[in-house]
C-alpha positions as CSV (number, residue, x, y, z in Angstrom):
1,X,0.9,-60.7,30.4
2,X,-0.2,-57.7,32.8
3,X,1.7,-55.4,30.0
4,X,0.2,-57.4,27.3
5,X,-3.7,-55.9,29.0
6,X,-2.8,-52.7,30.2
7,X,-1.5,-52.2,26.3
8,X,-4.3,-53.3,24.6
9,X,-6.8,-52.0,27.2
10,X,-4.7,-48.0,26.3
11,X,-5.2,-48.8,23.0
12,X,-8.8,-49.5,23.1
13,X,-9.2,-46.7,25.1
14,X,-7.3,-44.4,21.9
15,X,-9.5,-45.8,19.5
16,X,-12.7,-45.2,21.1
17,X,-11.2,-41.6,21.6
18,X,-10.2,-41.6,17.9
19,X,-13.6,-42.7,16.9
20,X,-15.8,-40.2,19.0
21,X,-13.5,-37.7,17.4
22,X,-14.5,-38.7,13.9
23,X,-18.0,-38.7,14.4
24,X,-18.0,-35.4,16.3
25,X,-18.6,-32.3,14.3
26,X,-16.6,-30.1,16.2
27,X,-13.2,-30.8,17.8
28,X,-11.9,-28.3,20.0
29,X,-7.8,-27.8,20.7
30,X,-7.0,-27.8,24.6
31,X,-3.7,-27.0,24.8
32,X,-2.1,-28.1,28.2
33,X,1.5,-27.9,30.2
34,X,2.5,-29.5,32.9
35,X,3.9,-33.5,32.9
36,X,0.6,-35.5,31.2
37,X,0.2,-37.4,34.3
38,X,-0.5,-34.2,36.2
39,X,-4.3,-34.2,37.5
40,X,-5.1,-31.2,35.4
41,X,-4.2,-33.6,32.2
42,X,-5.0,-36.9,33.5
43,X,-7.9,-36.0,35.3
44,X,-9.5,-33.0,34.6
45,X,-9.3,-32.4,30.7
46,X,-10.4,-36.0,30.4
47,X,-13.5,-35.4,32.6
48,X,-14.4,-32.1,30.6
49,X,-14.1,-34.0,27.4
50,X,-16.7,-36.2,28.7
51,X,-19.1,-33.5,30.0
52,X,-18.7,-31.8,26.7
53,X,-19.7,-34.6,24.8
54,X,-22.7,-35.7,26.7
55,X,-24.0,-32.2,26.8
56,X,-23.9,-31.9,23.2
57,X,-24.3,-35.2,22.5
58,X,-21.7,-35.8,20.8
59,X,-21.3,-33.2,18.1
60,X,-18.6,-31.3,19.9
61,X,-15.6,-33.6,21.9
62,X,-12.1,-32.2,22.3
63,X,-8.4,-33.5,22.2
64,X,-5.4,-32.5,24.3
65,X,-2.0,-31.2,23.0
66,X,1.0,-30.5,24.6
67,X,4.0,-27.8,23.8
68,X,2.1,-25.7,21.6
69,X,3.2,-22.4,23.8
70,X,5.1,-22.6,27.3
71,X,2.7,-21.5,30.3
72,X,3.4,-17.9,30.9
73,X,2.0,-17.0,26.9
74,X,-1.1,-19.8,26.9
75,X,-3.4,-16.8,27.5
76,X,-2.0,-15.3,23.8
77,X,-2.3,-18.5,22.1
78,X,-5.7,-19.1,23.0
79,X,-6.3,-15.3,21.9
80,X,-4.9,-15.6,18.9
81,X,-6.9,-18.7,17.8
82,X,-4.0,-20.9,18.0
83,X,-5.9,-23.4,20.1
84,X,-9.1,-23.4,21.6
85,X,-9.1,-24.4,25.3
86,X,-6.1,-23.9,27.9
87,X,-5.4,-23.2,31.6
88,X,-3.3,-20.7,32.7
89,X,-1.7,-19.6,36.2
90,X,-2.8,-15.8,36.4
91,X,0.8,-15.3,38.6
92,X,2.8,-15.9,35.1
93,X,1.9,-13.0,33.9
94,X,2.7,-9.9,36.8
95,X,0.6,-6.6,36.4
96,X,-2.2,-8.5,33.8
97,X,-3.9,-9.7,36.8
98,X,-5.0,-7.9,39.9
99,X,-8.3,-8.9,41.0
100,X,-7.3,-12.7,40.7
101,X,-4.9,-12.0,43.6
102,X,-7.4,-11.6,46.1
103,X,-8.0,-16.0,46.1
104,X,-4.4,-16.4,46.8
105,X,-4.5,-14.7,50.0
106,X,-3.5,-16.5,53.2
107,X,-6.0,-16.7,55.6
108,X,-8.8,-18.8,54.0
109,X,-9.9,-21.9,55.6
110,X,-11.2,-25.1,53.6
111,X,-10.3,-27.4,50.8
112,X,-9.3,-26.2,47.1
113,X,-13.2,-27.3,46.2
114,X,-14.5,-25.0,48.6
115,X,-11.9,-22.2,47.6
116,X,-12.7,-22.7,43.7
117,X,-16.5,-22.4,44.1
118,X,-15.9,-19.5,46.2
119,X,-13.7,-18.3,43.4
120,X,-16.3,-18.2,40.8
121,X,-19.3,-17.2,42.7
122,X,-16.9,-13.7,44.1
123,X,-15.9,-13.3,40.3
124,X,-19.6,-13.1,39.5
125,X,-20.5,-10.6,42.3
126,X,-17.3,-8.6,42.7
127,X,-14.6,-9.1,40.1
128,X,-16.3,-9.6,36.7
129,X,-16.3,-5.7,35.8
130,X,-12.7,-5.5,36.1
131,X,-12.8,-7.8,32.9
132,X,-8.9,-9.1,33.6
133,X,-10.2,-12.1,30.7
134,X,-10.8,-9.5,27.8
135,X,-10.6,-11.0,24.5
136,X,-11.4,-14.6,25.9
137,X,-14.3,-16.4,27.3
138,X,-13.8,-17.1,30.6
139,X,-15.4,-20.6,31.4
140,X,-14.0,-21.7,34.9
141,X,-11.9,-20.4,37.8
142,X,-9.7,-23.0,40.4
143,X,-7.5,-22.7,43.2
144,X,-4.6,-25.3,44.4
145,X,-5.1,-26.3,47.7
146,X,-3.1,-24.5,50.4
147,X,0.5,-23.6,49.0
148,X,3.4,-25.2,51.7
149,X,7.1,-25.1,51.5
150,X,9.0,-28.0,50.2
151,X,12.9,-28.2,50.6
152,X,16.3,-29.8,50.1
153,X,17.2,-28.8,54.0
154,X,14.4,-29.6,57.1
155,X,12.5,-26.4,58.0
156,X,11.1,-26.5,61.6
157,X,10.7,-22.7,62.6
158,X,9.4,-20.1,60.1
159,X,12.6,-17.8,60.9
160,X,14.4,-20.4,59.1
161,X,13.2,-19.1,56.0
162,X,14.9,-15.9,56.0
163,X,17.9,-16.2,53.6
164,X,16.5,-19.0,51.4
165,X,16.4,-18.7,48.0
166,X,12.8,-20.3,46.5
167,X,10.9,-20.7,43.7
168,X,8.0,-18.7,43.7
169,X,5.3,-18.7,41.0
170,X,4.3,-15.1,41.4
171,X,0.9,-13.6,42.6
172,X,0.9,-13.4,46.4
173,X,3.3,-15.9,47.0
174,X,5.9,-13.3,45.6
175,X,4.4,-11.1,48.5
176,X,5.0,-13.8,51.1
177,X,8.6,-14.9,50.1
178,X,9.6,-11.4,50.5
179,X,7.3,-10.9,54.0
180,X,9.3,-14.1,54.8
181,X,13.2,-12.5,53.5
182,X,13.3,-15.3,51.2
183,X,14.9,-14.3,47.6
184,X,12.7,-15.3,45.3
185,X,12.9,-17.2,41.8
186,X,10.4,-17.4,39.3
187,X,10.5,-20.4,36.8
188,X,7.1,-22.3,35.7
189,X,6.1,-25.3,37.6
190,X,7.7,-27.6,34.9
191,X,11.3,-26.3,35.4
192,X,11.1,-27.1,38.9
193,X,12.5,-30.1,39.1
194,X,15.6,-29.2,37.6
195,X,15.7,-25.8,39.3
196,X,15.9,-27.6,42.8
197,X,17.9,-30.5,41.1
198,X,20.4,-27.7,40.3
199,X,20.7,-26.4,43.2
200,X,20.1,-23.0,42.2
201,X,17.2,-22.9,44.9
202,X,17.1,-24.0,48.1
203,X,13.2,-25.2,47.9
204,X,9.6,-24.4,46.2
205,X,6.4,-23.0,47.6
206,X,3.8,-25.5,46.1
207,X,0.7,-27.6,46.9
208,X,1.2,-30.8,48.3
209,X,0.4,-32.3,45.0
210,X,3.8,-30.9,44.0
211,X,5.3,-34.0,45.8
212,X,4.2,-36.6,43.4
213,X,2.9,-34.3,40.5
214,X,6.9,-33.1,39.9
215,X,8.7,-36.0,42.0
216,X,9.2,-32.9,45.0
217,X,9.7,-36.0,46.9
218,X,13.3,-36.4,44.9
219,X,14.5,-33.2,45.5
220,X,12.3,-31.4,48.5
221,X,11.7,-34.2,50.8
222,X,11.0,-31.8,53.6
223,X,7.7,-29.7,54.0
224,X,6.8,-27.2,56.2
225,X,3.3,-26.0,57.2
226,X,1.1,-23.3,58.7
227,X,-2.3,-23.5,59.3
228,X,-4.0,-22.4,56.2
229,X,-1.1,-22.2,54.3
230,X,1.0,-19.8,53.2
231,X,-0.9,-18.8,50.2
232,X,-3.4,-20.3,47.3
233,X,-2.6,-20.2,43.3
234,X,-5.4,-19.0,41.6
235,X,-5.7,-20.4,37.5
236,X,-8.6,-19.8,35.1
237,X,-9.5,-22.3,32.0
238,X,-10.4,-20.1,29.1
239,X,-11.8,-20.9,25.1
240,X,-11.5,-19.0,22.3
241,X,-14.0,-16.0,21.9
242,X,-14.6,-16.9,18.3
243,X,-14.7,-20.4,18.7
244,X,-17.4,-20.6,20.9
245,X,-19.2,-18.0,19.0
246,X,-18.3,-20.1,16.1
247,X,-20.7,-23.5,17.7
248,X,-24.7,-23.5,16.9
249,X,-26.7,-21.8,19.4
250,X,-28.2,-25.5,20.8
251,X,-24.4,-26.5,21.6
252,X,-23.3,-23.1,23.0
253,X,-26.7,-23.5,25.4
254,X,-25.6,-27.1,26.0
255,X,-21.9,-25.9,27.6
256,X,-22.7,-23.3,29.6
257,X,-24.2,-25.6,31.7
258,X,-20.8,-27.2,32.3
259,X,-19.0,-23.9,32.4
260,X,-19.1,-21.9,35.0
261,X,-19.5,-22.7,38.9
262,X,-20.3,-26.4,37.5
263,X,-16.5,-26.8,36.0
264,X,-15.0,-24.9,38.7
265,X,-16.3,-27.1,41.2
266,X,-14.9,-30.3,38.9
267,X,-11.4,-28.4,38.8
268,X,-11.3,-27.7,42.7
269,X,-12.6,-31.5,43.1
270,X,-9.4,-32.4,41.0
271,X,-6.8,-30.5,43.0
272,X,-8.2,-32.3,46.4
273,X,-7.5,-35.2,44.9
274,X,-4.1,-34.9,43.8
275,X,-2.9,-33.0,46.8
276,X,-4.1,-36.2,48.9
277,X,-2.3,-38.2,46.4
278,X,0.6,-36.2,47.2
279,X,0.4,-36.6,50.9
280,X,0.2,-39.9,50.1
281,X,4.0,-40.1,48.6
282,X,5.4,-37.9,51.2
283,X,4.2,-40.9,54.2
284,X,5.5,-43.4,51.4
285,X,8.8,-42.4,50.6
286,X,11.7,-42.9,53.0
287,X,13.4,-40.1,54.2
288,X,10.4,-37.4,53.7
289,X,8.8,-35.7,56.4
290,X,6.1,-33.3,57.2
291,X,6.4,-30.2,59.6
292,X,3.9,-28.1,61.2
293,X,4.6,-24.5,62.8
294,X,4.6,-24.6,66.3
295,X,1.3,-22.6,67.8
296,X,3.9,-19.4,68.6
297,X,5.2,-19.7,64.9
298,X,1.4,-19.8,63.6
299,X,0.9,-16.6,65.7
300,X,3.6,-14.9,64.0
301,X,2.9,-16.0,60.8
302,X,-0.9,-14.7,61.3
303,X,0.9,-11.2,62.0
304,X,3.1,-11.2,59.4
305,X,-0.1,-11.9,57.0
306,X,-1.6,-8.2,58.0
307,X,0.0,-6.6,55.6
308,X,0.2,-8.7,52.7
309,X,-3.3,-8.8,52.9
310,X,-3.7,-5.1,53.1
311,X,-1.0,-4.3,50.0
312,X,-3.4,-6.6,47.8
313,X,-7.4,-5.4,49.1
314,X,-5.4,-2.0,48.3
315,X,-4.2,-3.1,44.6
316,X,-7.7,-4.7,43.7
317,X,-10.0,-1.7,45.1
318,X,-7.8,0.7,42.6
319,X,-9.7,-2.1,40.2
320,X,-13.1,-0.4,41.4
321,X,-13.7,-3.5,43.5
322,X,-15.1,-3.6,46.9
323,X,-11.8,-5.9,47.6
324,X,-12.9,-6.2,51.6
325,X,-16.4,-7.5,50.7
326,X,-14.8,-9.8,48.0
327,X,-13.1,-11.2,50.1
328,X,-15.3,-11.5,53.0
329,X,-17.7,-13.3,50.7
330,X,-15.1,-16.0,49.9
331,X,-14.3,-16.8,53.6
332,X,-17.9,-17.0,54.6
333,X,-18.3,-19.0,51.1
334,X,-15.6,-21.3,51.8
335,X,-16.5,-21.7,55.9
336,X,-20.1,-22.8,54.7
337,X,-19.4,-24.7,51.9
């Protein structure tokens, strides 16, 4: 019987989607990655969707579709028209981001909220004339919360890392596998299942979301921590130049009241969630178990951070950016938030 009503209650729940569809007068394409229950999909899109329609009362909604590009050439589809609305991890794609690196830095204290606000307002101030989203409109910027390490093997001391082999999703966690002597492999978060379940790594550097978002708990029971975290992933949600040009100049007004600092907030809101959701199934699931650096282990760590941190304000001043004041204004953002 509780099938019976959870299936007719999904299906009601389609149709009214269906129906708001039909009546809009403009459906725009999010293409999405990622398992559908992820929070991005089951939370975030859905929530968007929702904003988009009440701001324009109805005339524009949006639908969600999945496998139209894999995750390292979303930015290209959405270029080239091919759908209207994506999300895209700016470490995918090595050397076609710089000033995006400076959110992923370790050091920063506070929640992915905090960090994704932060994000937007220091893109308005500091990064927006290196204009890394040509060709796009940019209409949000997010951050995971604080990226730990999840393994096959228990990790108590940070030297213990030396000699792994982990997957790494690019950006400044690259830098920090390497500070760490980790060998690193790059494959997109939806091949990390099977990369660990393969053995051919020996853990991942994720959220903690990762443990229930893709099953970590299965194959990385073990996480370690430092405070802080050893690095953030920084992501953008982009549209379609053309498509947004494309709207009437009431709807356009209408949505850039949910872009911007407004939908990055949502998107920060979202990753909170799900990482706490993920903390959730690491104290739930036998066998699992969370680690903290010792205080002489955070010390080192906090040395070894010097000059990752300097190798990156260096790569984004060559940007023309003050990189220092960037990303002085995101701490102080992120500690007052």
């Amino acid at each position: 019987m509780k099938h019976l009503v959870k299936t007719l209650v999904v299906s009601a729940a389609l149709a009214v989607t269906t129906l708001a569809a039909q009546a809009a007068e403009k459906t725009l394409i999010i293409s999405s990655w990622a398992p559908p229950t992820h929070g991005v999909n089951a939370i975030l899109w859905p929530k968007l969707i929702e904003e988009i329609e009440k701001a324009t009362d109805g005339r524009v909604t949006a639908e969600i579709k999945y496998g139209l590009a894999a995750p390292p050439a979303q930015f290209d589809l959405i270029l080239d028209g091919a759908a209207d609305i994506t999300w895209i991890f700016h470490g995918y794609n090595p050397g076609r981001f710089v000033a995006t690196k400076l959110i992923e830095l370790p050091g920063y204290e506070g929640n992915a909220e905090a960090a994704s606000v932060a994000y937007w307002r220091a893109h308005e101030k500091f990064l927006a004339p290196a204009d890394e989203h040509r060709g796009v409109k940019l209409i949000a910027l997010m951050t995971h919360g604080p990226g730990l390490l999840h393994s096959a093997e228990k990790v108590t001391r940070l030297d213990q890392i030396s000699g792994m082999k982990l997957r790494l999703g690019g950006g400044v966690s690259g830098d920090v596998g390497a500070a760490l002597g980790a060998t690193g492999i790059r494959v997109p978060a939806p091949k990390v299942y099977e990369t660990l379940a393969s053995k051919a790594a020996d853990g991942v550097m994720m959220p903690m979301e990762g443990k229930k978002s893709f099953k970590l708990y299965e194959v990385a029971p073990h996480t370690y921590t430092v405070p802080g975290g050893f690095y953030r992933g920084s992501f953008a949600i982009i549209m379609n130049q053309d498509t947004f040009e494309g709207l009437s100049d009431e709807d356009k007004a209408a949505l850039e009241g949910v872009f911007g600092e407004h939908l990055s907030r949502i998107a920060g809101a979202m990753w909170d969630q799900i990482d706490a959701e993920g903390l959730e199934t690491l104290k739930s699931t036998p066998g699992n178990t969370l680690n903290e650096a010792t205080p002489e282990d955070a010390a080192k760590w906090q040395e070894l951070t010097g000059p990752i941190i300097e190798k990156v304000l260096a790569e984004v001043a060559a940007q023309g950016i003050d990189a220092k004041a960037a990303r002085d204004f995101i701490a102080e953002t992120m500690a007052n938030y």
